[in-house]
C-alpha positions in Angstrom: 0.0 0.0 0.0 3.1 2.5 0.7 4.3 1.9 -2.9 1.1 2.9 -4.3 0.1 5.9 -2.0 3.4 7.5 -2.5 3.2 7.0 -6.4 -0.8 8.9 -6.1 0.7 11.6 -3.9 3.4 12.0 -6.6 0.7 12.1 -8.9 -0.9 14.9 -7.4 2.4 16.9 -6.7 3.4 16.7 -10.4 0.0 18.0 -10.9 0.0 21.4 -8.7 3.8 22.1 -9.8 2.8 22.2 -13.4 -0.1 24.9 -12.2 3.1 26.9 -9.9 5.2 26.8 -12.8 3.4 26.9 -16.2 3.6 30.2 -17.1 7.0 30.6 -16.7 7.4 28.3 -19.4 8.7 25.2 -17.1 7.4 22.3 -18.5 6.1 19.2 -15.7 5.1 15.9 -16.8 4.6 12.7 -15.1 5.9 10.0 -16.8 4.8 6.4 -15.2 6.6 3.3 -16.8 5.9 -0.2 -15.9 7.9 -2.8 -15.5 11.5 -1.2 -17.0 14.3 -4.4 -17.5 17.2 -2.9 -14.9 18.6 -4.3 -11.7 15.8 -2.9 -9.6 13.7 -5.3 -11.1 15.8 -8.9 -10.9 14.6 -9.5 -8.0 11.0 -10.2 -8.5 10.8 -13.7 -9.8 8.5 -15.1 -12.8 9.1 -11.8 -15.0 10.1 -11.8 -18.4 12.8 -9.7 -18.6 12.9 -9.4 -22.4 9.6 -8.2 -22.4 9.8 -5.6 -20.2 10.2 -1.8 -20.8 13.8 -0.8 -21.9 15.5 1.9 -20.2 15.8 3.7 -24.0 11.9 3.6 -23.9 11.4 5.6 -20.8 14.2 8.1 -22.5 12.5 8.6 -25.5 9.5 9.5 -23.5 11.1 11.9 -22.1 12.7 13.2 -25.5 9.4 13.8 -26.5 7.9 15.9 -23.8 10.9 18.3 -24.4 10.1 18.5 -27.9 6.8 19.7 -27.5 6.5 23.6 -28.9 6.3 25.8 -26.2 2.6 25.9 -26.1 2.0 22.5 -25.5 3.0 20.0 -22.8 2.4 16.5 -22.1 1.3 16.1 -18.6 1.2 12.3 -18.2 2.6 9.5 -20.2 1.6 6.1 -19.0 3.9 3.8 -20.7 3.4 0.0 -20.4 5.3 -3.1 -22.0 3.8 -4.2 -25.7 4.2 -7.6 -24.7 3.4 -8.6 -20.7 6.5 -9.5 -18.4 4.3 -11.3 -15.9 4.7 -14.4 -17.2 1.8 -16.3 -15.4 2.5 -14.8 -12.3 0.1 -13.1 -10.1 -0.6 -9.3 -11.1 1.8 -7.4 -9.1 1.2 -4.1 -8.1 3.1 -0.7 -10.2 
């Protein structure tokens, strides 16, 4: 439950910064990967490595929020694996 409530309150901070800072042009977005293949992640067993997010993905995203013109900005990008890295294990929690 602590993993989750601090990823909603970090939801909702991302949220009011972008209001504090918006006008002077600062850009805020939340960008909320799943699974991403690092070492962080080798611990959980019955996971597909290969199909998991690759570190390059979660770059990219954020490539593409600072390429946004500067009247425009991506607030969230909920990125997720094509191909599911569960591998017939129970659904664990992001």
């Amino acid at each position: 439950a602590g993993y989750v409530s601090s990823k909603h309150a970090l939801k909702g901070f991302a949220g009011c910064l972008f209001g504090e800072v918006r006008e002077k042009g600062v850009k805020v977005c939340l960008i909320m990967p799943g699974f991403v293949a690092t070492e962080m992640v080798q611990v959980f067993e019955g996971l597909i490595f290969e199909n998991m997010l690759k570190p390059d993905d979660v770059a990219h995203a954020v490539e593409c929020v600072l390429s946004f013109s500067a009247s425009a900005c991506p607030i969230e990008i909920l990125l997720r694996p094509q191909y599911s890295a569960e591998g017939g294990t129970k659904h664990l929690s992001w």
